[in-house]
Backbone as JSON, one array per atom type, in Angstrom:
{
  "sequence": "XXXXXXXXXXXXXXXXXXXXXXXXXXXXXXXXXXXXXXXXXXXXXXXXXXXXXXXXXXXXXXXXXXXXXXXXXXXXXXXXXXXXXXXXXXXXXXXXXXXXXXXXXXXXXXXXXXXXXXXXXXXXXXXXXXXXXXXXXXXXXXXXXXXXXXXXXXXXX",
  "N": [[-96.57, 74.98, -14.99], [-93.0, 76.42, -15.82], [-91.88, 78.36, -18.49], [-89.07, 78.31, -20.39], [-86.12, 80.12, -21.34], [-85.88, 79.67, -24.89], [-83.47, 78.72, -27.57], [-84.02, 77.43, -29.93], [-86.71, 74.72, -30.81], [-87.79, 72.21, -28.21], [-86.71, 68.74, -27.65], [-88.85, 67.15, -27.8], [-91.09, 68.63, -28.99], [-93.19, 68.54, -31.52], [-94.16, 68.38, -35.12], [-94.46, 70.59, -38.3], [-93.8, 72.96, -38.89], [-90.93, 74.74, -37.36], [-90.74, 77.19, -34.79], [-89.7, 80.62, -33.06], [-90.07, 83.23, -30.97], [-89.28, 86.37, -30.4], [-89.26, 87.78, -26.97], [-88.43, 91.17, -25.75], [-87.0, 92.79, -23.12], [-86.88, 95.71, -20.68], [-84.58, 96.45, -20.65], [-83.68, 95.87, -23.18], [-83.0, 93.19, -23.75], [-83.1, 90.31, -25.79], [-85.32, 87.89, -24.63], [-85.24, 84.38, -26.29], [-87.94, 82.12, -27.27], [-89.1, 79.25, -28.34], [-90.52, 76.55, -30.58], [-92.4, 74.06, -31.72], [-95.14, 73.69, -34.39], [-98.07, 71.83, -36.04], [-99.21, 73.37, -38.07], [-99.14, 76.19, -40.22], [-100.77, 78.14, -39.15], [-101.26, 77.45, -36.32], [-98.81, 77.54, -35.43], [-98.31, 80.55, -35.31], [-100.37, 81.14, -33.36], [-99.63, 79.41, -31.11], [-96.89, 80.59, -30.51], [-97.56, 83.01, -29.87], [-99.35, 82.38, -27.31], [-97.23, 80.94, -25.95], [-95.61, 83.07, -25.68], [-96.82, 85.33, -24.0], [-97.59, 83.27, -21.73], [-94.75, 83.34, -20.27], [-94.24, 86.09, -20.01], [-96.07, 86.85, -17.98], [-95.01, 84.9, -16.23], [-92.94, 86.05, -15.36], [-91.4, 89.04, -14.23], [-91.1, 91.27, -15.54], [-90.29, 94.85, -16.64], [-91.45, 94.28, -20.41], [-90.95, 95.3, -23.32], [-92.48, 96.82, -26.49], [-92.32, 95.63, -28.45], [-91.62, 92.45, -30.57], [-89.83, 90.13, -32.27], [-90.1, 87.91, -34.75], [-90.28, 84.24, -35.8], [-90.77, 81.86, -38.04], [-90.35, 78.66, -39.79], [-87.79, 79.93, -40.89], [-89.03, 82.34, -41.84], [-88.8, 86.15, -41.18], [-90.38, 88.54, -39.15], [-91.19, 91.55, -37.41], [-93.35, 92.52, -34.66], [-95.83, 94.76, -32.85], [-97.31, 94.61, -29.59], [-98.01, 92.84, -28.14], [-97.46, 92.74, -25.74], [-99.68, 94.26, -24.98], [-102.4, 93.98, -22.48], [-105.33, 94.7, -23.9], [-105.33, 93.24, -26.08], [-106.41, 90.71, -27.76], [-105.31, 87.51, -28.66], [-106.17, 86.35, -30.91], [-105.98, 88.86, -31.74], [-103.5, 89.37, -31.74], [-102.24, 87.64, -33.78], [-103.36, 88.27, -35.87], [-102.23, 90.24, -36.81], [-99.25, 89.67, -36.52], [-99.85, 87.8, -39.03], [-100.81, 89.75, -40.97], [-98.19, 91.38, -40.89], [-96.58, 89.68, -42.11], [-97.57, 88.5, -44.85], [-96.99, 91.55, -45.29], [-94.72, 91.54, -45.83], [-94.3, 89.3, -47.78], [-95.35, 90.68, -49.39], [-93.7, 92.83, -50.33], [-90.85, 91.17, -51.09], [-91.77, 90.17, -53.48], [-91.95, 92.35, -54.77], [-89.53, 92.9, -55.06], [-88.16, 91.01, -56.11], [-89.37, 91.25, -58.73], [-88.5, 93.91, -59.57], [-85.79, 93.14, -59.57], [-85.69, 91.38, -61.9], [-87.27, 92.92, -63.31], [-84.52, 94.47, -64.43], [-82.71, 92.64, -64.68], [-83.83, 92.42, -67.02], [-83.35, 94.23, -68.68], [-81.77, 95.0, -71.87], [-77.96, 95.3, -73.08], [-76.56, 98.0, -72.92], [-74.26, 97.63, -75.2], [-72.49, 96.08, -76.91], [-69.86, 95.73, -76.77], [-67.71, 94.36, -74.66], [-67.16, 95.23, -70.9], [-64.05, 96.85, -69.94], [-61.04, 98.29, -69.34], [-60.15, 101.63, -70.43], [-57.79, 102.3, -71.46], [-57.32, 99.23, -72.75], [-59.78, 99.46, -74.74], [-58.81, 102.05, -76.06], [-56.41, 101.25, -77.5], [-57.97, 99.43, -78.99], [-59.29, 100.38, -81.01], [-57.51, 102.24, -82.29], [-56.17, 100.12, -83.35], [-57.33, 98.96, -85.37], [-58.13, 102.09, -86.72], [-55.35, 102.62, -87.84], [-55.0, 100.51, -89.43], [-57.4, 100.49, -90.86], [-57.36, 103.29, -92.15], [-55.52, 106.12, -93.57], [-54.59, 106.97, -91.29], [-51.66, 107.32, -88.71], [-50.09, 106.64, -85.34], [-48.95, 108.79, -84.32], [-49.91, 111.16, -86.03], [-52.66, 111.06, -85.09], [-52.54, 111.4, -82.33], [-51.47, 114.14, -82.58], [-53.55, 115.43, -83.58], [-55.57, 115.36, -81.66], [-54.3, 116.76, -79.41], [-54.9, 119.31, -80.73]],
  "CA": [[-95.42, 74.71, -15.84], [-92.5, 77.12, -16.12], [-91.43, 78.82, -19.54], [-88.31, 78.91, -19.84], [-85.71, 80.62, -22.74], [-85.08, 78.76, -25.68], [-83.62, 78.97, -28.82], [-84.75, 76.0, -30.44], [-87.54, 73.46, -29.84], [-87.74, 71.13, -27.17], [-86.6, 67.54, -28.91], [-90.32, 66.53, -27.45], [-91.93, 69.38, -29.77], [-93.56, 67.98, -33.03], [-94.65, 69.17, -35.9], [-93.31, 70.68, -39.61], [-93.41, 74.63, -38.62], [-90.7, 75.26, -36.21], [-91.09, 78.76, -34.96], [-89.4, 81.59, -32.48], [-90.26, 84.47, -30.9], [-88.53, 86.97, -29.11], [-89.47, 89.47, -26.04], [-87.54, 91.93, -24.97], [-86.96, 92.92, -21.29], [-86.65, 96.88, -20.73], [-83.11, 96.73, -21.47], [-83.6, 95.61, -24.57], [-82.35, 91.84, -24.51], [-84.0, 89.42, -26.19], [-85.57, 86.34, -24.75], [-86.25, 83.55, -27.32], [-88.71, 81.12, -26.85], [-89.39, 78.08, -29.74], [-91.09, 75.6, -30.55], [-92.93, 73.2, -33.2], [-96.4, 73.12, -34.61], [-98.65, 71.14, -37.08], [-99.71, 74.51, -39.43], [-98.49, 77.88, -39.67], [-101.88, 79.19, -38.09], [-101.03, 76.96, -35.3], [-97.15, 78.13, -34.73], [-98.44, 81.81, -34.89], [-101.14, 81.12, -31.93], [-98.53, 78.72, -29.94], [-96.14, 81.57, -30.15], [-98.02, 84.18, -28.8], [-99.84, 82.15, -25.91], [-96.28, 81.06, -25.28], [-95.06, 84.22, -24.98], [-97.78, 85.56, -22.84], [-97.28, 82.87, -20.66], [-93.41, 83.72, -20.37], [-94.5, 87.51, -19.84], [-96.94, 86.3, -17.28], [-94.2, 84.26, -15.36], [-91.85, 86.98, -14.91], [-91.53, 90.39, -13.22], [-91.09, 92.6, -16.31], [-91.23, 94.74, -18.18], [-90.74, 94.02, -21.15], [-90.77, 96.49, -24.68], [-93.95, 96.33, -26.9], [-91.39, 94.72, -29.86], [-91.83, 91.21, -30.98], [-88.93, 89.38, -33.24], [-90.39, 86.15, -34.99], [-89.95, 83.54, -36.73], [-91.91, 80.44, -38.59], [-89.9, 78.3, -40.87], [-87.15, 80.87, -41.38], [-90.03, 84.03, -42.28], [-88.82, 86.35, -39.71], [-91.0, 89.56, -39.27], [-91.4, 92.53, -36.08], [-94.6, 92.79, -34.26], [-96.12, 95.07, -32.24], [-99.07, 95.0, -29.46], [-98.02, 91.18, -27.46], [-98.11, 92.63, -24.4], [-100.97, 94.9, -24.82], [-103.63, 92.77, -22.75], [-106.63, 94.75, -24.3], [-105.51, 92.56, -27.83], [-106.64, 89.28, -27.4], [-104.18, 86.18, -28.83], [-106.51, 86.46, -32.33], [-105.84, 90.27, -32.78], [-102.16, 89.49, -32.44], [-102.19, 86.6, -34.66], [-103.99, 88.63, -37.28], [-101.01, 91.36, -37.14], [-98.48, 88.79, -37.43], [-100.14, 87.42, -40.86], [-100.18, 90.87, -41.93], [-96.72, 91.67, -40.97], [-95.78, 88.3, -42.97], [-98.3, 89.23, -46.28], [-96.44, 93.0, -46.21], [-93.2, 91.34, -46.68], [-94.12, 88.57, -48.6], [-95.3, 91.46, -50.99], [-91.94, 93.26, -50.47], [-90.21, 90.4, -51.15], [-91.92, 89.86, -54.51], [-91.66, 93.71, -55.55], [-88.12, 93.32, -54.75], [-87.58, 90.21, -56.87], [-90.06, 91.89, -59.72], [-87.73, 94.6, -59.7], [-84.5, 92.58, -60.02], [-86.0, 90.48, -63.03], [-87.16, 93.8, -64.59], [-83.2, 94.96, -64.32], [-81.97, 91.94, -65.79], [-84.29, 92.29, -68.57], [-82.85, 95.4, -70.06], [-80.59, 95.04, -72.89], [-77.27, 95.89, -72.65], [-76.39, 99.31, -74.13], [-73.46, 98.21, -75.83], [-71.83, 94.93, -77.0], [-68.81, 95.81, -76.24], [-67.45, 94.2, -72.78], [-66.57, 96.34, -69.86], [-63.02, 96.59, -69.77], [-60.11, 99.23, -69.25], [-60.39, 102.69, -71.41], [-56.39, 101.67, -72.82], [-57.38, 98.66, -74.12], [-60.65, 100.14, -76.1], [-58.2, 102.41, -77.15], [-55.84, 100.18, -78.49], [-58.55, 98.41, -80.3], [-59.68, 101.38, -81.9], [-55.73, 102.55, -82.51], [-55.64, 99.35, -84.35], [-58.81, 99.54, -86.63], [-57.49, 103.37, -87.73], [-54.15, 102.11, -88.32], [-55.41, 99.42, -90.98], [-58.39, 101.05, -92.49], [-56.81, 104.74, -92.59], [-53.9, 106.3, -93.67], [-53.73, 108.26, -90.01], [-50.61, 107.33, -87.87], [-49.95, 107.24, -84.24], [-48.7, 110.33, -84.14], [-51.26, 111.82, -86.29], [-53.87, 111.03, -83.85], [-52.12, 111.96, -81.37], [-51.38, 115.55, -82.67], [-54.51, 115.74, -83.84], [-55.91, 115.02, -80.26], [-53.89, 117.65, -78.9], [-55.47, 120.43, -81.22]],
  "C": [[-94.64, 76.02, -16.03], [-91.88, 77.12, -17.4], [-90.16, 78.88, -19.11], [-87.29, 79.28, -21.16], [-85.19, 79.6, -23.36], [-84.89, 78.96, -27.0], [-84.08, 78.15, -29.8], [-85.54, 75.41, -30.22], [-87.38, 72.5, -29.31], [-87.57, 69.96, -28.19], [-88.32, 66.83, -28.51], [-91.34, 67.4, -28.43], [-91.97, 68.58, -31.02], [-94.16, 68.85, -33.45], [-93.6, 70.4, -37.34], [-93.39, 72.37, -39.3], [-92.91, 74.77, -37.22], [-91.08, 76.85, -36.53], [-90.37, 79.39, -33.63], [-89.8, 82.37, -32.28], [-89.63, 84.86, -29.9], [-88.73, 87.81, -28.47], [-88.42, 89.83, -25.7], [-87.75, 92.7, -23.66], [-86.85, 94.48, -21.68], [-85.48, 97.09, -20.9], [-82.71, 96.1, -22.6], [-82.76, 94.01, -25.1], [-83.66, 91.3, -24.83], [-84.09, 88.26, -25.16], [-86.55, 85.52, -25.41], [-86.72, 82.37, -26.57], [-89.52, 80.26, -28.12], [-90.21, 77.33, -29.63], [-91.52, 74.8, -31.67], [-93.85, 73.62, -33.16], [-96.73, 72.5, -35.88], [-98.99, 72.16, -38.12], [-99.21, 75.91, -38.94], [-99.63, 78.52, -38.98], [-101.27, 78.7, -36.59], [-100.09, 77.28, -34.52], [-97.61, 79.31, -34.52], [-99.45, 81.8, -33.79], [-100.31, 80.62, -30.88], [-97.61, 79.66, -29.68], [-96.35, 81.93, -29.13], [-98.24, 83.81, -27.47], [-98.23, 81.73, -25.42], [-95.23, 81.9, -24.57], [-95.72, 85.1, -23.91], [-97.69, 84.7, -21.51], [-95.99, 83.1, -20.0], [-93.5, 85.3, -19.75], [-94.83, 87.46, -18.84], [-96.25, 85.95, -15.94], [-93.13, 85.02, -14.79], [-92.15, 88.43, -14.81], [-91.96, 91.47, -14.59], [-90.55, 94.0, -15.92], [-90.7, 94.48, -18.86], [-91.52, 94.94, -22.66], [-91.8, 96.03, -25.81], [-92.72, 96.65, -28.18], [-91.57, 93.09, -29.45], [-90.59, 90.59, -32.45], [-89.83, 88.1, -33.9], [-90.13, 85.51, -35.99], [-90.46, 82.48, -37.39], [-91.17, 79.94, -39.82], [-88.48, 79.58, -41.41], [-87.64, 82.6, -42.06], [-89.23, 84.81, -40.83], [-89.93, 88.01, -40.35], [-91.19, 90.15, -37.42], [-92.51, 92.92, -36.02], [-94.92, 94.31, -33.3], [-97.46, 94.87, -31.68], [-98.83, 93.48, -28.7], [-98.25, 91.73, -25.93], [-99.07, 94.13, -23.76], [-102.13, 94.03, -24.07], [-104.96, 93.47, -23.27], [-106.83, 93.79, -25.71], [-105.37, 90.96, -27.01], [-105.27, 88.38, -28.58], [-104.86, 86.22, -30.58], [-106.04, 88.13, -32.89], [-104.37, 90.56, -33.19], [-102.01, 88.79, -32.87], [-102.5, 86.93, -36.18], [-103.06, 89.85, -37.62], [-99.83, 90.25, -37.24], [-98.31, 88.04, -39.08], [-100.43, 88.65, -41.56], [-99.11, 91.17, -42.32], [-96.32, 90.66, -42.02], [-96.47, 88.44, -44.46], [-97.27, 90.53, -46.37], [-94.97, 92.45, -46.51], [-93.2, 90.4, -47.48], [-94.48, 89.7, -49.98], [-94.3, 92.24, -51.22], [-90.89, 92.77, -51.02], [-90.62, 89.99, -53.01], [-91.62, 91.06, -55.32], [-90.47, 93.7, -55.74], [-87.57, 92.64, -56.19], [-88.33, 90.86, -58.24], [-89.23, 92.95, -60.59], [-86.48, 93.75, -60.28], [-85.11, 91.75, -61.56], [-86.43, 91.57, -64.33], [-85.7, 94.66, -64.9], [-82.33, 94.01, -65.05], [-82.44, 91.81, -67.18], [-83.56, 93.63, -69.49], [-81.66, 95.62, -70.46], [-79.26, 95.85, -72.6], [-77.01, 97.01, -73.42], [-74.77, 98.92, -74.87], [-72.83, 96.82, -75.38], [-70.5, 94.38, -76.54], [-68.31, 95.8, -74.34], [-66.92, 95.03, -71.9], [-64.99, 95.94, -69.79], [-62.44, 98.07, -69.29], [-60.59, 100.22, -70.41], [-59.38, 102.68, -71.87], [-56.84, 101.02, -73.66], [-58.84, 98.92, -75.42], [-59.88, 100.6, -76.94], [-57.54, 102.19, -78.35], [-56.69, 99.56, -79.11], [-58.83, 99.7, -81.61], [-58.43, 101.91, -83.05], [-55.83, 101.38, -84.2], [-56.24, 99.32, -85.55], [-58.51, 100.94, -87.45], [-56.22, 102.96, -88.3], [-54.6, 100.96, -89.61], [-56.53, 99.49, -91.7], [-58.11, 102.67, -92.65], [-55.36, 104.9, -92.84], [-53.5, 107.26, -91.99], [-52.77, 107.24, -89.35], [-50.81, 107.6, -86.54], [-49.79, 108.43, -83.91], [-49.37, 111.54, -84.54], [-52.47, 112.03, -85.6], [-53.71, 111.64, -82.53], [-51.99, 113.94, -81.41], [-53.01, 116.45, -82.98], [-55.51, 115.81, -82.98], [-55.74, 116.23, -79.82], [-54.17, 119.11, -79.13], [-56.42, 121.14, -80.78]]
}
């Protein structure tokens, strides 16, 4: 059976984890190759042997980088076309790669939630530095006896 590039899965592929991966040739294009499976262990083994077979079928070379994808996760491998790593040792660096960003991904949001938690310094809405002024202007003007012009000279001192 020949591999051949695809960005999508075959309409004959089943199963609720589509998935992608992409080799790259020595000049650095990608070719993607998709598919379905029944469990995410399953899409990250179907990958690989798919891409191995794909590797396999053609001249090469191709650049020890890996693009992928499962359900929209994407994450960069290395080590697919190492053959001393068997199909489990790159399966077990893919679910790392996908754990270090799912914990990236939570530090990130951890972060943003501790950023919206802190109070604002200061009730007063962001606006222009005129109209503060003018509010202020107006507040001295009706609880002091100072004057525009008083403030003003008095500014200038």
């Amino acid at each position: 059976m020949t591999i051949v590039s695809s960005e999508w899965p075959d309409g004959d592929d089943v199963g609720e984890f589509a998935w992608r991966i992409s080799v790259f040739t020595a000049d650095n294009r990608p070719v993607p190759l998709a598919g379905r499976s029944q469990t995410h262990e399953a899409a990250l083994h179907d990958m690989v042997v798919k891409a191995r077979a794909y590797m396999a079928q053609e001249s090469g070379p191709f650049i020890d980088r890996t693009a992928l994808h499962v359900n929209r996760n994407y994450v960069q491998v290395q080590g697919i076309i190492d053959p001393e790593l068997s199909v489990d040792d790159i399966v077990a660096r893919i679910t790392s790669a996908y754990d270090a960003e799912a914990a990236a991904d939570a530090e990130r949001e951890r972060r943003r939630r501790e950023i919206d938690a802190i109070p604002t310094l200061s009730p007063t809405p962001a606006g222009s530095v005129r109209e503060a002024w003018h509010a202020i202007e107006a507040w001295l003007t009706v609880n002091t006896d100072y004057t525009r012009l008083t403030i003003m000279c008095r500014h200038r001192s």
